[in-house]
N, C-alpha and C positions, 0 to 999 in steps of 0.2 A: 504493500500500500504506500509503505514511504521508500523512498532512496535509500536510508539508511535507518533502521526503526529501533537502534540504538541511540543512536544520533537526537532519535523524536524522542525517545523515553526520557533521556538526557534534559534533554528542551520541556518538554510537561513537567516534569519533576521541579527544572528549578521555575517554570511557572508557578510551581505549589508555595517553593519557598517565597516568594515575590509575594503570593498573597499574603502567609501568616509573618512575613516582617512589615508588612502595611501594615495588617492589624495589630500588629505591636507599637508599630511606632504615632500610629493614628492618636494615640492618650497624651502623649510629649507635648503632638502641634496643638489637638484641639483643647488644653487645660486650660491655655492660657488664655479662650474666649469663654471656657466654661467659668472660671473664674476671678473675683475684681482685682486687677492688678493696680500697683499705684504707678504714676509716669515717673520714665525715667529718665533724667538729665544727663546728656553725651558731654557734657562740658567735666566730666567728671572724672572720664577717662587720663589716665597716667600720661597717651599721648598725645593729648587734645590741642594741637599746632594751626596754626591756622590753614585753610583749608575741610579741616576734619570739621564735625558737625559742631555746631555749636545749640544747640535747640533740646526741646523737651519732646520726647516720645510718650505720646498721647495715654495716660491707662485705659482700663479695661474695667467697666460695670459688668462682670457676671451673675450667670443665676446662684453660684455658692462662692460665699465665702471662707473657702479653706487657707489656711496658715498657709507661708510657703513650708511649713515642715512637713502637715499633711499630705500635702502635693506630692512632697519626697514619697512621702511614705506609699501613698498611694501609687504612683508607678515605679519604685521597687518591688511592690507587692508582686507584680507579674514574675522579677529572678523569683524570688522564693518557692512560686508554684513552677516554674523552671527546674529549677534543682534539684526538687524533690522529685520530679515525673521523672529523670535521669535513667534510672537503673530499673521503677516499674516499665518504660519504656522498652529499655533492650529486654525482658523477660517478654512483653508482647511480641516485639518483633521478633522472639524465638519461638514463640510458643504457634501466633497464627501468621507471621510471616510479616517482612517490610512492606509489603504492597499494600496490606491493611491495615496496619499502622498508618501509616503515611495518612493514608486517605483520612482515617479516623480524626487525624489530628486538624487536618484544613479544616473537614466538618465541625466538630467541634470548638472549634475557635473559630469560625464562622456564625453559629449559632451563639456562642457567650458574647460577643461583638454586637450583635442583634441586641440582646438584652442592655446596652453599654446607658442608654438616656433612661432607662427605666430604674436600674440600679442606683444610678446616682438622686434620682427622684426621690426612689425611697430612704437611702439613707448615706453617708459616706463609707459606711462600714458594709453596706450590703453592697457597694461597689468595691471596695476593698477586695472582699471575699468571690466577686466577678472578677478581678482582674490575677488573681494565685489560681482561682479555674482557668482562668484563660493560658496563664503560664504555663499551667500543667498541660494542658491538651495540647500546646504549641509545642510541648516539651518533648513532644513524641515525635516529634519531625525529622529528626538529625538520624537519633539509631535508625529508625524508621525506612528513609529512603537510603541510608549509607546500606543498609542490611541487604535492604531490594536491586541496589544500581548493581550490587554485588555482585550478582547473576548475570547482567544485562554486560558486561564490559571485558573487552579481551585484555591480556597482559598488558599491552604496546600502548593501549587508548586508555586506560586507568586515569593519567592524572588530567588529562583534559579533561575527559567524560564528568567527571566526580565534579570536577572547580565547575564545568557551564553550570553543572546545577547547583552548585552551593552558591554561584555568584548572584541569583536570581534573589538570595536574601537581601544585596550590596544595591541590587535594583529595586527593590520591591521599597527599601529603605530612603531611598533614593526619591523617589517617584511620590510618595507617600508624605513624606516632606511637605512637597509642593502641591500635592493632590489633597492632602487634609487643610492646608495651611487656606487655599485657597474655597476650599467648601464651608470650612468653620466662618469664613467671613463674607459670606453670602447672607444676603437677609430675607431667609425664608426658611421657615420650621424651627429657628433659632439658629441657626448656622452650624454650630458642631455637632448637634446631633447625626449631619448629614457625613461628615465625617466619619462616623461609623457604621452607619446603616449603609452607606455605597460599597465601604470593603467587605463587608459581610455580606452584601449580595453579588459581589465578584467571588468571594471566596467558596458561596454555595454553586456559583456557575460554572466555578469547575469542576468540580466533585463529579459529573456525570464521565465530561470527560477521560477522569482516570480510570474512574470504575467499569468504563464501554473500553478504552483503546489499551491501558497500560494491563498489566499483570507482573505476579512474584518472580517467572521466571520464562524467558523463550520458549521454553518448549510449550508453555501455555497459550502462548498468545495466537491468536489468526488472524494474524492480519500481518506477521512475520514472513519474509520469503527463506524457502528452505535453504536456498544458499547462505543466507546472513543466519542463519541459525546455524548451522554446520559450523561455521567460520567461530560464534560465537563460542559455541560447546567446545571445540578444539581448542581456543587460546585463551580462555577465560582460568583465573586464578582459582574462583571457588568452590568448594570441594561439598557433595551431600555427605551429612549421617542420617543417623536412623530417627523418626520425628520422635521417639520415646527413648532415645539414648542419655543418658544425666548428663547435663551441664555441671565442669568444672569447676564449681561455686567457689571451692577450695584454694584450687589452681590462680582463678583469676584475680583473687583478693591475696592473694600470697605473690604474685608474679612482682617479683623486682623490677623487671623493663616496662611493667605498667603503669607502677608507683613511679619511677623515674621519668616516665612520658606524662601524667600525668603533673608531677609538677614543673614540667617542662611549659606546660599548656597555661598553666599560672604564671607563669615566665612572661610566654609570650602575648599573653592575655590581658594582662594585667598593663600596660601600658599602650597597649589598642585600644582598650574601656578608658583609660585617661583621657588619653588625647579626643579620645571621639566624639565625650561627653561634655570634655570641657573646652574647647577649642572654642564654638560658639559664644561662650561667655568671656573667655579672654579677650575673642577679636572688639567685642563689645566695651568691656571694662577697661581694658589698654591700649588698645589701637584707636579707638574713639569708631568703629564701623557701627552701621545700624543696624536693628535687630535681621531688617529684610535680608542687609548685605553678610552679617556673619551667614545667616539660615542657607545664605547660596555659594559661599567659599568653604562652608564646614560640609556641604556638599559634594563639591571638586573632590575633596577630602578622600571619598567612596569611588569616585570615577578612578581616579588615581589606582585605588585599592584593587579595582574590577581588571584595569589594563593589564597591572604587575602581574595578577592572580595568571589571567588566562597565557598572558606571555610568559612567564614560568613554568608553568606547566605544561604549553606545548614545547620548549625549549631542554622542559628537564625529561618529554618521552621521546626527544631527536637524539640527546645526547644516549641514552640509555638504548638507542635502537643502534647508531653508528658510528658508536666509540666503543675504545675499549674497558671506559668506566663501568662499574657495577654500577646495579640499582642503590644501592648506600649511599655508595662514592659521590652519586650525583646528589642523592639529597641531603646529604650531610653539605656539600658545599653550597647549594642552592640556599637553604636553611641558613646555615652559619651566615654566610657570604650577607643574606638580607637582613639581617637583625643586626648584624654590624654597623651595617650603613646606616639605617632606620634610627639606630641608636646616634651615629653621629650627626645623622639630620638635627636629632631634637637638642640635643650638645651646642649645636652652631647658632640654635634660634637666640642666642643672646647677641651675635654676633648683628643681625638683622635691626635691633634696637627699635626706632623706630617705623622703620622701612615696611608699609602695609605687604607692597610684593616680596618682599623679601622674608616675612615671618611666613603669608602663607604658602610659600613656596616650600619653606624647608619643612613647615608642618606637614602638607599635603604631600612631601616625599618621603618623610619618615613611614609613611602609610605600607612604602615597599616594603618596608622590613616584614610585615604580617604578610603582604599580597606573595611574597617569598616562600616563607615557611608554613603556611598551611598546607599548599598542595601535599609538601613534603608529609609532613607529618600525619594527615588525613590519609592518605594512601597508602604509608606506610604502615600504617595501623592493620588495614585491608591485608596487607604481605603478609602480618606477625598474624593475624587469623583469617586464613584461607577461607574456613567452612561456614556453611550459613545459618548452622544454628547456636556456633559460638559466638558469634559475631555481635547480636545483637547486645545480648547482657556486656559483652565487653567496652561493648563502644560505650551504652550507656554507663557504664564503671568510668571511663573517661573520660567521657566528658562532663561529669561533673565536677570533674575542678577548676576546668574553665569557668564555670559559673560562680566559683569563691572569689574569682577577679569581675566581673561582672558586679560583684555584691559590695566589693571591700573598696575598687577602684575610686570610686563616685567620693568616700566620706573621705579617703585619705585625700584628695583634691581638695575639700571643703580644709579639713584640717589645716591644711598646708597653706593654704590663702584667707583664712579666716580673721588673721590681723586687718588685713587691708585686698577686700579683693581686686584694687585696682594698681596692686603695687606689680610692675613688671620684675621687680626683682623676686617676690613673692610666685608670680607665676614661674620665675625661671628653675624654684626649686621642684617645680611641676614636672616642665620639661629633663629636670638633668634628673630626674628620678625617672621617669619613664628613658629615658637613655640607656642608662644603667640598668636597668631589668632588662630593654632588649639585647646590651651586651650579654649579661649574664644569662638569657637564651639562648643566645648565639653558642656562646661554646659551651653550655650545659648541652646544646641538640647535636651538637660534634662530638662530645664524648659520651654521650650513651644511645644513640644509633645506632639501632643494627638490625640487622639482615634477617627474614622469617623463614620457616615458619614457625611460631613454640612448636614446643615436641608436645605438646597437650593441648593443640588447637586445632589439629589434621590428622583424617585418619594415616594409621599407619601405611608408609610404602606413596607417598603423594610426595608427586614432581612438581615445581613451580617453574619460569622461565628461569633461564641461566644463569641468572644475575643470583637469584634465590640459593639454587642449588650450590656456586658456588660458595656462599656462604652462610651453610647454616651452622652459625657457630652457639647453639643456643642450648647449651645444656645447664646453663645455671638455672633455667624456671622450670 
């Protein structure tokens, strides 16, 4: 049906992610019409030279008045049901497969997005408790289609395949921005209610889609041509067991190279939740930019992140097809190599001083350092478990420590500038902290990378490509 219906599962998948990072991020833009803000004076800003604004940005009469603390509280509330969906997550995706997960998860965070203006009606607490639902169902997303694309992806085409759809979050974020930003301040039905009832009725228009064209695995699907199945079955890494064989519970929570990749992931995590979150507010409080102008260079921010992503990853499955690097080799330097730089991007922002193109230039490059090392690391993960029914609980075991940066990132920022948020020197200790964690990613992901498969994640006597086999050095787990 398609030219390559890899290629399409790839492309609907990260359509999936596109919708539930809209409806993630749809709470961010629309709060701040939901809520009475007071105006904010740009004359206040650390670099306010003439030129830069000199004027009052108008507040905001909303229908509630929540503290700016509640506000925190209220869309952190979403990590928390994040984190904890984590690991019940990878257990679905082992139990009735990624392809249903997945789905499960648009729909239902389609549907709690739906309730978003009613919630808040009745109470802030009864929104609260919507937005930790919403977390959790979103939360299913990651093991979800990582479990499923599992199937669907030959050796060679892994780290492309994987990043188009992960990048669809980077879009959905992107997009959402500007799509909620601009529906909240429409004057009709209240403006941000429209903000969430438009992505929850994109998010239910897809759900047919997947459930009609995708499926868990090729050999399911009909509308696959026998030759790209063939193709697939032959070169694909992932390996069946038996659907009532025990999951290594033991194994996985005891593995050293998971605990090691896991706080690796807080590594590199933790200073991508910095910058991403705070960046807006600095362009704002020191740069003297206005709210519109941060909301569209903290933007760039993501475009940056999408380019690095996909050119990495096509560049890290050329090198690993036509060199004579291993699969490691390439993502150990790939990884290291971007969190270096990433790291000395954010190093240099003082360097910039007042210079608008010049801070958000070296911000918006430090972005490489992530658009780098994820392919690596997501994929790599893939290597270290072949099979598709370990897979799921593992992935979710891992990734939830990325979400302890997600959690912790936001308050050490407040911390760290709470003297003076307009003090450039105050932000500088922002940026040289996220520096410094991305160095210490960098060669924390070059000295414990390595080659798969565990010996407890494949059944016995299972071949991977060449890069694999020559180095399964993996008897410590």
């Amino acid at each position: 049906m398609f030219p390559s219906y890899r290629l399409f599962m790839s492309l609907l998948s990260s359509f999936g992610l596109f919708m539930v990072y809209a409806m993630r991020v749809n709470m961010s833009v629309a709060i701040v019409k939901m809520t009475t803000q007071q105006p904010y004076n740009y004359s206040l800003a650390a670099c306010n030279f003439d030129g830069s604004p000199n004027e009052t940005e108008p507040g905001n009469i909303g229908d509630f008045d929540w503290s700016p603390s509640m506000q925190g509280f209220i869309l952190s509330a979403f990590f928390y049901g994040y984190l904890v969906a984590q690991f019940p997550a990878g257990m679905l995706a082992s139990k009735f497969g990624g392809f249903l997960t997945f789905g499960l998860s648009i729909g239902l965070t389609a549907l709690f997005t739906l309730l978003t203006q009613a919630a808040a009606v009745a109470s802030v607490w009864t929104l609260v408790a919507l937005r930790v639902l919403e977390g959790m169902s979103e939360g299913l997303s990651y093991p979800g289609i990582s479990s499923c694309l599992n199937n669907w992806m030959p050796a060679g085409e892994k780290t492309v395949l994987l990043m188009l759809s992960f990048n669809g979050a980077q879009f959905g974020t992107i997009i959402s921005q500007i799509v909620s930003g601009w529906l909240s301040g429409i004057d009709l039905w209240g403006g941000w209610p429209l903000a969430f009832y438009f992505w929850a009725i994109m998010g239910l228009l897809w759900c047919p889609l997947w459930w009609v064209f995708g499926s868990e695995v090729p050999e399911s699907n009909r509308f696959i041509s026998k030759h790209e199945l063939d193709y697939i079955v032959n070169t694909r890494n992932a390996t069946n067991v038996e659907k009532n064989s025990d999951i290594p519970w033991l194994k996985i929570f005891t593995s050293l190279t998971l605990w090691n990749y896991g706080w690796v992931v807080v590594l590199f995590n933790f200073p991508f939740i910095m910058l991403l979150t705070s960046m807006p507010t600095y362009l704002v409080n020191v740069l003297g930019f206005t709210l519109t102008e941060s909301g569209s260079y903290s933007a760039l921010a993501y475009v940056v992140l999408i380019v690095t992503n996909m050119a990495s990853s096509a560049a890290t499955d050329h090198l690993r097809a036509h060199t004579a690097l291993t699969t490691i080799q390439v993502r150990k330097m790939a990884g290291s190599l971007g969190m270096l730089f990433g790291g000395m991007c954010c190093f240099m922002v003082r360097l910039a001083g007042c210079s608008k193109g010049g801070a958000v230039f070296l911000l918006c490059l430090s972005m490489t350092g992530y658009g780098m090392i994820q392919p690596q690391i997501c994929c790599n993960l893939l290597e270290l478990v072949p099979n598709k029914r370990f897979f799921g609980p593992t992935f979710g075991f891992w990734n939830m420590f990325g979400q302890v940066s997600a959690i912790i990132a936001p308050y050490v920022t407040g911390v760290l500038v709470s003297s003076n948020e307009h003090s450039a020197d105050n932000w500088q200790h922002v940026f040289d902290l996220s520096g410094a964690t991305y160095v210490a990613a960098g060669v924390a992901w070059f000295l414990i990378a390595r080659a798969g498969p565990l010996p407890w994640a494949t059944p016995t006597g299972f071949t991977d490509d060449q890069s694999l086999i020559n180095a399964s050095d993996s008897s410590d787990d």
